[in-house]
BAMAR-461601 format. One record per residue (C-alpha): x, y, z; residue number from 0. Coordinates in Angstrom, 2 decimals. Layout:
% BAMAR-461601
         x         y         z   loro
         X         Y         Z    NUM
...
END
This chain:
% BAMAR-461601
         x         y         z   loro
    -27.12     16.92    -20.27      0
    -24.63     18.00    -17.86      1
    -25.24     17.82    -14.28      2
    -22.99     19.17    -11.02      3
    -20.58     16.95     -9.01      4
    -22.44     13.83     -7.58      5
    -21.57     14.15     -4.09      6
    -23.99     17.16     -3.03      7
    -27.87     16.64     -4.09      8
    -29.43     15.06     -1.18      9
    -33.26     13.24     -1.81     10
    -35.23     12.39      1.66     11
    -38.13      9.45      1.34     12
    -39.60      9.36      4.67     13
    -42.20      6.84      5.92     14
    -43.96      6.03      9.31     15
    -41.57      3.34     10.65     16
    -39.02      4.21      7.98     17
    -37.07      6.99      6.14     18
    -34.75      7.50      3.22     19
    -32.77     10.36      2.57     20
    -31.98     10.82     -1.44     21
    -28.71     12.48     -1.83     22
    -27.24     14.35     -5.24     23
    -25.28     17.03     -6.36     24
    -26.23     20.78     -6.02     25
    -27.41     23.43     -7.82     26
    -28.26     27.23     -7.95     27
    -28.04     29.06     -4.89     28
    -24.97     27.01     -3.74     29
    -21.88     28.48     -5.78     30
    -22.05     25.11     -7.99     31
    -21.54     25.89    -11.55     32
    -24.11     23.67    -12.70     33
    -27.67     23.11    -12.52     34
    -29.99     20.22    -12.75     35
    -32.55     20.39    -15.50     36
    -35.48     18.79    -16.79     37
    -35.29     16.38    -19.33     38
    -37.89     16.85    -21.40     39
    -37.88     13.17    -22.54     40
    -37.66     11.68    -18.99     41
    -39.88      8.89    -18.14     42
    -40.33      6.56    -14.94     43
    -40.57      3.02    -15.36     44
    -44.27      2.74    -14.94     45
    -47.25      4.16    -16.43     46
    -50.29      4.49    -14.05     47
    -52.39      2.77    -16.49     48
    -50.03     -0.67    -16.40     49
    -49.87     -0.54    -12.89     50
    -53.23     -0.37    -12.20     51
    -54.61     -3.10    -14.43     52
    -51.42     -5.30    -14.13     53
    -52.57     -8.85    -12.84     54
    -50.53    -11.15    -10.14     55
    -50.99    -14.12     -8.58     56
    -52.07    -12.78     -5.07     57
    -51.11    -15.51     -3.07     58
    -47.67    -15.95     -4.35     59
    -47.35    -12.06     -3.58     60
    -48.24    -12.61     -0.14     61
    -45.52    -15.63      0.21     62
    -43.06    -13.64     -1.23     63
    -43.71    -10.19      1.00     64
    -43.85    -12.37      4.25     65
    -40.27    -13.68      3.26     66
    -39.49    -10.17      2.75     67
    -40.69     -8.79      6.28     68
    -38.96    -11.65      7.99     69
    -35.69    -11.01      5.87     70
    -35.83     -7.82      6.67     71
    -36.73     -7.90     10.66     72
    -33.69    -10.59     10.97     73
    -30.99     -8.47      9.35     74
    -31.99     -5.40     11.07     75
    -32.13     -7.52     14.92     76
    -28.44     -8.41     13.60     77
    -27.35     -5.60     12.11     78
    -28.71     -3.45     15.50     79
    -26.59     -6.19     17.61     80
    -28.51     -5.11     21.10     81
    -30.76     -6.85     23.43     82
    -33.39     -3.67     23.46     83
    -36.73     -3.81     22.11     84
    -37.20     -4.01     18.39     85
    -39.69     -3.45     15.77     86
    -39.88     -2.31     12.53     87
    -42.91     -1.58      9.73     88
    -41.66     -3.98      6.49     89
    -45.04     -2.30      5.13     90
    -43.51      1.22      5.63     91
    -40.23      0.38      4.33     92
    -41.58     -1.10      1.29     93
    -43.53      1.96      0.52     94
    -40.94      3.77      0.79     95
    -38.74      2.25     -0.90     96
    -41.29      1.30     -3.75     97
    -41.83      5.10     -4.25     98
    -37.84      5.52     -4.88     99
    -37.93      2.53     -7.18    100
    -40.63      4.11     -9.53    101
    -37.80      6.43    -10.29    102
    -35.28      3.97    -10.58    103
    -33.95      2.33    -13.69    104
    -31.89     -0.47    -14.61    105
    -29.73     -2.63    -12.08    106
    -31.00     -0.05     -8.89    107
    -34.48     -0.73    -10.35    108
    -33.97     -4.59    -10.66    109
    -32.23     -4.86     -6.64    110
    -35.20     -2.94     -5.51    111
    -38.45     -4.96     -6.85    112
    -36.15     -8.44     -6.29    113
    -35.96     -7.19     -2.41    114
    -39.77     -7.23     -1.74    115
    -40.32     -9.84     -5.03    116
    -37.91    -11.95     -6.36    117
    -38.79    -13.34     -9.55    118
    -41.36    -10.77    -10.16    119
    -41.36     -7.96    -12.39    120
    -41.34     -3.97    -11.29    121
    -44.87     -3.66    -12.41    122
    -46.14     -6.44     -9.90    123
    -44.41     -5.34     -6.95    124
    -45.61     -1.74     -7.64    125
    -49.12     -3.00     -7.91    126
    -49.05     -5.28     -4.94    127
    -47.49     -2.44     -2.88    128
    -50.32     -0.41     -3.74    129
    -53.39     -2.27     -3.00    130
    -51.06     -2.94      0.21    131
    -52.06      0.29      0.99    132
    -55.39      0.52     -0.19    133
    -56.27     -2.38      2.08    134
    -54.91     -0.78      5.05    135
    -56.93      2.59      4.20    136
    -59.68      0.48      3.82    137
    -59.44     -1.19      7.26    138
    -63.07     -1.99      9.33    139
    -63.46     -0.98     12.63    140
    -59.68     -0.16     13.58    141
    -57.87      3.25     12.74    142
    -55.02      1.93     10.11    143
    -53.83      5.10      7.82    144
    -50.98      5.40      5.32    145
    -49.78      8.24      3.77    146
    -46.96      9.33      1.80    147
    -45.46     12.97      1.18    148
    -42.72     14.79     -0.59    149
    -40.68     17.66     -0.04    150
    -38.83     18.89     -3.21    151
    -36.08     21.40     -1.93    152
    -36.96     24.17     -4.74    153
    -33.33     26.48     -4.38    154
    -31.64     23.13     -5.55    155
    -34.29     21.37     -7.88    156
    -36.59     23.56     -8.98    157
    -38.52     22.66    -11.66    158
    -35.90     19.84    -13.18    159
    -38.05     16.87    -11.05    160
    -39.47     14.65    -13.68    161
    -42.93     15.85    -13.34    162
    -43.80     12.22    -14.75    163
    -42.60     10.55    -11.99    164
    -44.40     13.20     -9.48    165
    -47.58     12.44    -11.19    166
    -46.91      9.13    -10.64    167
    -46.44      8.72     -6.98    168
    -49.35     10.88     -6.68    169
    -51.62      9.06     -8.39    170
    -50.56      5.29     -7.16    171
    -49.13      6.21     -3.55    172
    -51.55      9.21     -3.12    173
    -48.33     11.30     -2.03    174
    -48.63     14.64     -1.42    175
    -46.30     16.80     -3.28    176
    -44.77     20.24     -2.44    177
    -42.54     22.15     -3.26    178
    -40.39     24.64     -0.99    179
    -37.63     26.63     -0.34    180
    -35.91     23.99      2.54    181
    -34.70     26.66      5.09    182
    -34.42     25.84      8.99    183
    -38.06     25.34      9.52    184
    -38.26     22.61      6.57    185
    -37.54     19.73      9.05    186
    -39.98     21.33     11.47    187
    -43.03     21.40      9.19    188
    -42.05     17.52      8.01    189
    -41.73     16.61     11.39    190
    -45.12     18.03     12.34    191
    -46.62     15.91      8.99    192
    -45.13     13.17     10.68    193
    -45.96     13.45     14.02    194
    -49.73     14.88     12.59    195
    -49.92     11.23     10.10    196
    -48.74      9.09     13.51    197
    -51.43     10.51     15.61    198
    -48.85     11.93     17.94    199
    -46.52      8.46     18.38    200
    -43.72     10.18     16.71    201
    -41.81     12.98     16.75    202
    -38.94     14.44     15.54    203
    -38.11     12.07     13.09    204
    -35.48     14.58     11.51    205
    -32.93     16.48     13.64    206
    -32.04     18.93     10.98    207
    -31.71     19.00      6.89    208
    -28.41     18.98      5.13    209
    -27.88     22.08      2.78    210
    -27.37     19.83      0.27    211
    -30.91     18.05      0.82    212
    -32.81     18.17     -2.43    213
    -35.96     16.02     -1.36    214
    -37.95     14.10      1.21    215
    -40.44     11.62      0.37    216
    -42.40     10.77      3.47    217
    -44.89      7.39      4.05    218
    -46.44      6.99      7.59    219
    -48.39      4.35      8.85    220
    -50.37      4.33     12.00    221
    -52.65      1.76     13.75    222
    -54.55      2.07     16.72    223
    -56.96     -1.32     17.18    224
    -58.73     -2.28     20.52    225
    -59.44     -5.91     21.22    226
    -62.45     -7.81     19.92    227
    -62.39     -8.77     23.06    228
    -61.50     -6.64     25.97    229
    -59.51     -8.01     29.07    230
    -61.49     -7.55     31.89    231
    -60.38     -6.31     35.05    232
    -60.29    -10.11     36.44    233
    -58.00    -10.87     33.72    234
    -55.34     -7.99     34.64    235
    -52.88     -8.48     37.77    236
    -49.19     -7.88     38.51    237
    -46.31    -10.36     38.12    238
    -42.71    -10.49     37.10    239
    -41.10    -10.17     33.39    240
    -37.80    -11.68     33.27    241
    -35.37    -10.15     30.94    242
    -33.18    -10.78     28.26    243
    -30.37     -9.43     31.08    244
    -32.04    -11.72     33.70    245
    -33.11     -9.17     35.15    246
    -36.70     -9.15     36.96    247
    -39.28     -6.21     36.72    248
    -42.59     -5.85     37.73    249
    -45.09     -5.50     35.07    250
    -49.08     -6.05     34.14    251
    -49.92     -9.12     32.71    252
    -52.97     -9.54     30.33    253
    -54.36    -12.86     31.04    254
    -56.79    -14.64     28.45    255
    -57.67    -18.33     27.08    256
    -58.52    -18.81     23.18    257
    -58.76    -21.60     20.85    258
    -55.89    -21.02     18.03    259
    -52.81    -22.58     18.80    260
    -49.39    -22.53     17.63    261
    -46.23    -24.39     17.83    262
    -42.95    -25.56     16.23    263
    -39.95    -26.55     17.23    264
    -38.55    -23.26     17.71    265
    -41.61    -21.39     19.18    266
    -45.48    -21.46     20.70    267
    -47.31    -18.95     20.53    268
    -51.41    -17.49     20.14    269
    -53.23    -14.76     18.10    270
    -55.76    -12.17     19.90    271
    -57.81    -10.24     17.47    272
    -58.24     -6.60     16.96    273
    -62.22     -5.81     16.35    274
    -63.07     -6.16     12.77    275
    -61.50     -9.73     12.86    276
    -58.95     -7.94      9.88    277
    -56.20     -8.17     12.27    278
    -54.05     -9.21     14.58    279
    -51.62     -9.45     17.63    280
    -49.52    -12.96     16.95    281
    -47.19    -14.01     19.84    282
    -44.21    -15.89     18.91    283
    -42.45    -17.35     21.89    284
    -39.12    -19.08     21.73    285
    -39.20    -22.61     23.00    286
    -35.78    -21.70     24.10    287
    -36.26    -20.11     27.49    288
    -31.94    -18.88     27.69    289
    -32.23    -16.83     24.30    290
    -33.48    -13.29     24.22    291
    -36.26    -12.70     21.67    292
    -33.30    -10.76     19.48    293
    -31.29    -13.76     19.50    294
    -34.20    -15.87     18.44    295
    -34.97    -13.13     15.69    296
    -31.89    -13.49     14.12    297
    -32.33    -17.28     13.27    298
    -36.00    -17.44     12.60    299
    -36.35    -17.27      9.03    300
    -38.98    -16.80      6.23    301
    -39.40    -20.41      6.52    302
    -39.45    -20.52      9.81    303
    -42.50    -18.93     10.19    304
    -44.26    -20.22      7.09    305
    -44.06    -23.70      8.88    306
    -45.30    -21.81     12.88    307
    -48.17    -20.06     10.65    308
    -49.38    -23.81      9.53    309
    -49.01    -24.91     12.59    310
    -52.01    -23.70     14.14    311
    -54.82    -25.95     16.01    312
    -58.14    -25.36     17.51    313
    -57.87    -28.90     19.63    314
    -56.93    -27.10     22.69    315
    -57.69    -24.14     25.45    316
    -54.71    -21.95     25.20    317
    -54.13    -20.00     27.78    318
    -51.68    -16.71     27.23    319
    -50.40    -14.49     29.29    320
    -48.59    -11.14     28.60    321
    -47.05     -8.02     29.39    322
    -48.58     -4.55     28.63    323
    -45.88     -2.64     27.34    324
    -44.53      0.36     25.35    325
    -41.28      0.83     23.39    326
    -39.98      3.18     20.91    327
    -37.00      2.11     18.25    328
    -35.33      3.88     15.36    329
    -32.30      2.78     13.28    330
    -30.29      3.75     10.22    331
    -31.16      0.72      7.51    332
    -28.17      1.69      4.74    333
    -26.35     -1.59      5.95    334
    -29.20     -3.61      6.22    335
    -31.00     -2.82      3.21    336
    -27.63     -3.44      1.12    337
    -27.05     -6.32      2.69    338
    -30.27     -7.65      1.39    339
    -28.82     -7.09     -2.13    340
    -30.07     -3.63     -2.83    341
    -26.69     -1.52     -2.72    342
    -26.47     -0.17     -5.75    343
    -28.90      2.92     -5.11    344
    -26.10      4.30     -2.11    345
    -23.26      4.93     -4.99    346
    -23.46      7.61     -7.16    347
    -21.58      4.99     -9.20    348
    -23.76      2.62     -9.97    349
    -27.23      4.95     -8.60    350
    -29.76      4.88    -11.33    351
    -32.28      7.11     -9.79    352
    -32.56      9.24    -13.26    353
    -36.49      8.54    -13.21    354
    -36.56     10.98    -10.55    355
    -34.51     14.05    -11.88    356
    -31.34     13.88    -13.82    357
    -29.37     11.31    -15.59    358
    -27.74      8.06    -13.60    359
    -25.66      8.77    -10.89    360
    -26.81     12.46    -10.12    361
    -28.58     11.56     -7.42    362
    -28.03      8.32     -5.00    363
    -29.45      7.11     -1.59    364
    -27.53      8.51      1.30    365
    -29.63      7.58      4.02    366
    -32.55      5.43      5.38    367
    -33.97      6.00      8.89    368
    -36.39      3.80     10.39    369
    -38.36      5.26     13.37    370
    -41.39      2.97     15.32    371
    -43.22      3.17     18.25    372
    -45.90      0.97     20.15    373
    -48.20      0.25     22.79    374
    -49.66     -2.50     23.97    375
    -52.36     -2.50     27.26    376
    -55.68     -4.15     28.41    377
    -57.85     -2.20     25.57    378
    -55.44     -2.89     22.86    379
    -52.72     -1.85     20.26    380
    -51.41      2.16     19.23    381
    -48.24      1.04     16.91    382
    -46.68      3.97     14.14    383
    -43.92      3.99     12.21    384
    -41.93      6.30      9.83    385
    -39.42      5.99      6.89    386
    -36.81      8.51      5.74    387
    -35.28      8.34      2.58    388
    -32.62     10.76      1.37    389
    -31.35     11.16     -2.10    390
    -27.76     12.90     -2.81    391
    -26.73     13.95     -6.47    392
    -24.25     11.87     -7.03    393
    -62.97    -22.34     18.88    394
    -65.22    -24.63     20.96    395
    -64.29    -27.83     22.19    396
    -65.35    -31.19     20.92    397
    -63.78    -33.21     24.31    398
    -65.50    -33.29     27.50    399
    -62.17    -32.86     28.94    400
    -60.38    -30.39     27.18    401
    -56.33    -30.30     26.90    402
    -54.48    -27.07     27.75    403
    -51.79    -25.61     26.47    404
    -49.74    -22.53     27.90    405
    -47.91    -19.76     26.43    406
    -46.70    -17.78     29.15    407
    -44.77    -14.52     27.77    408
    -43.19    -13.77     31.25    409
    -39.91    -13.73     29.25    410
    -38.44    -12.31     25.95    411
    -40.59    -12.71     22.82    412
    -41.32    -11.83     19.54    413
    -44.54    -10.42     17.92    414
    -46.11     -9.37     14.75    415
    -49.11     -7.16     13.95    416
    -50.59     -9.60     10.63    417
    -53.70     -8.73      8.37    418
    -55.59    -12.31      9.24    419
    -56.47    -13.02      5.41    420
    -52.61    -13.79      4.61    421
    -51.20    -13.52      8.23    422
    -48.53    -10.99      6.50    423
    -46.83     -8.71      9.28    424
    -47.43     -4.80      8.92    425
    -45.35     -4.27     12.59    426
    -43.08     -7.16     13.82    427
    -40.96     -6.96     16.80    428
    -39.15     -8.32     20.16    429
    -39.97     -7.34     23.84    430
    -37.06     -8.12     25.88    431
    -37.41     -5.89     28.62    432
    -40.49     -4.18     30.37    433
END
């Protein structure tokens, strides 16, 4: 089947916290001389069936995902190379980037299911990724949400999308699928999905489309949790954050004592629940008081926090402190996602994205935004993300005298939002300034 130059088609994957933008080659409507159409003997990778009866060892999942999100959240703090506040959704990239590997074949198919599971096959990391998301729907007594969405750019596509792999991402990511004509009020109405699926946390996730845009697949994830326990008004008062610039700024500090301690080498830190004990706010500060928290990011690995995870002891009062705070952050992932060994899906070279539309080649990555935002205050968490992808063709106390411990967040640190049960992060981040 022949197929127009692979430099034009463009294929957007958006999710809450992160985005990727498909690119290809172009079609009707564009003074190309060559359409893209269906192959009537297309298939994706996966049938629904397999995927949804397709056993895994469930804790070796988890393992493997947290070594993801901390892979992940250390390349991007070193491939953003700034002392600002950071976070990023690995859940919302993985979605993402899951829904572009179930149309992705051979070595772009292998890079992708090796960067969330090494060592596991396509089929497992597909089904992991979507209970993943059932179990977030499914949250108690917090508002968690994930959705996914795609716009397929009809004056370019058409009706040449593998309708297998449509009915596909429907079924396992629950994606909603439309198709349009993409004019100059396309970014508009998937900016308004965005900001609709991110209870109002973000916005304009997408300036404006390229002409040669062929399709944007969309996952958003929002949480909003209050504490189980609320911080009472005696547990609120004013004091100084230092900064990662040494600078000092005046700032609320939530004040609290609990039982769950943790500490390593490299960091202490405590957990404070979310109602519905399903998750969790997990400080992580550096036992290094001249680093900023993006520093420390950079060298604390998956290990690293497998070993400050097992740390954790109820023998003592821990008393916390913190800063409320808010802080948006968005970044283009191309470099770090290839530098994590999946490159071969930004080529139209080695692409195989044929599961999609096309054969290999016609259509390739071109770009991955990540967009986040978060809030943190005395009644507890509002954190949303987004992902873009686009496609181009081409306790109590046993001692009468208790011990005390102190984790004082006065200064740069590092946080993750974790599901309790396997204390994997959905949100993880740095505060470095106020």
């Amino acid at each position: 089947m022949e197929i127009c130059s692979k430099k034009d088609i463009k294929f957007i994957t958006g999710v809450m916290a992160a985005s990727i933008l498909l690119g290809g080659c172009t079609a009707k409507g564009n003074n190309h001389n060559h359409e893209l159409k269906e192959d009537p003997n297309a298939k994706t990778s996966f049938n629904l069936n397999e995927v949804k009866v397709t056993d895994y060892d469930k804790d070796e999942m988890d393992k493997l995902y947290r070594e993801y999100c901390f892979n992940i959240f250390s390349r991007t703090v070193s491939d953003y190379g700034s002392d600002d506040n950071v976070m990023i959704s690995p859940a919302s990239i993985m979605m993402a980037l899951d829904m572009v590997a179930a149309g992705a074949k051979g070595e772009s198919l292998d890079q992708l299911t090796n960067l969330f599971a090494a060592g596991q096959g396509p089929l497992t990391q597909q089904a992991y990724a979507s209970a993943l998301m059932d179990r977030i729907n499914e949250a108690k007594e917090v508002e968690f949400n994930c959705a996914n969405a795609v716009w397929n750019n009809g004056l370019i596509l058409g009706d040449s999308v593998n309708m297998d792999y449509v009915g596909y991402i429907q079924d396992t990511f629950l994606a909603q699928y439309t198709v349009t004509d993409f004019g100059k009020d396309t970014a508009d109405e998937i900016n308004d999905w965005i900001d609709e699926h991110t209870n109002h946390m973000i916005k304009d996730a997408i300036d404006t489309l390229d002409a040669d845009t062929v399709m944007v697949l969309v996952n958003a994830i929002c949480f909003e949790g209050e504490w189980a326990e609320e911080y009472e008004d005696s547990q609120v008062s004013e004091s100084f954050f230092t900064s990662a610039d040494g600078s000092s700024k005046e700032a609320m500090f939530l004040h609290d004592t609990s039982s769950a301690y943790y500490e390593t080498d490299k960091a202490t830190g405590f957990i404070k629940f979310y109602k519905g004990g399903q998750y969790a706010f997990l400080a992580i500060l550096p036992t290094d008081e001249s680093i900023s928290a993006n520093e420390f990011a950079k060298n604390f690995t998956a290990e690293d926090y497998e070993e400050f995870i097992n740390s954790v002891s109820n023998d003592y009062v821990v008393v916390s402190k913190m800063p409320e705070f808010e802080s948006d952050f968005d970044i283009d992932l191309n470099d770090t996602i290839a530098g994590l060994g999946a490159d071969s899906i930004f080529a139209p070279s080695t692409a195989d994205l044929s599961g999609m539309a096309g054969n290999p080649g016609d259509i390739y990555v071109s770009k991955i935004i990540h967009k986040t935002h978060i809030e943190v205050d005395r009644q507890g968490t509002r954190a949303a993300a987004a992902t873009i992808v686009m496609e181009t063709c081409g306790c109590v106390m046993e001692e009468d005298v208790p011990e005390y411990r102190y984790v004082e967040c006065d200064r740069p640190y590092a946080y993750a939002i974790v599901d309790v049960e396997t204390m994997a992060p959905v949100f993880i981040g740095t505060v470095n300034s106020i």
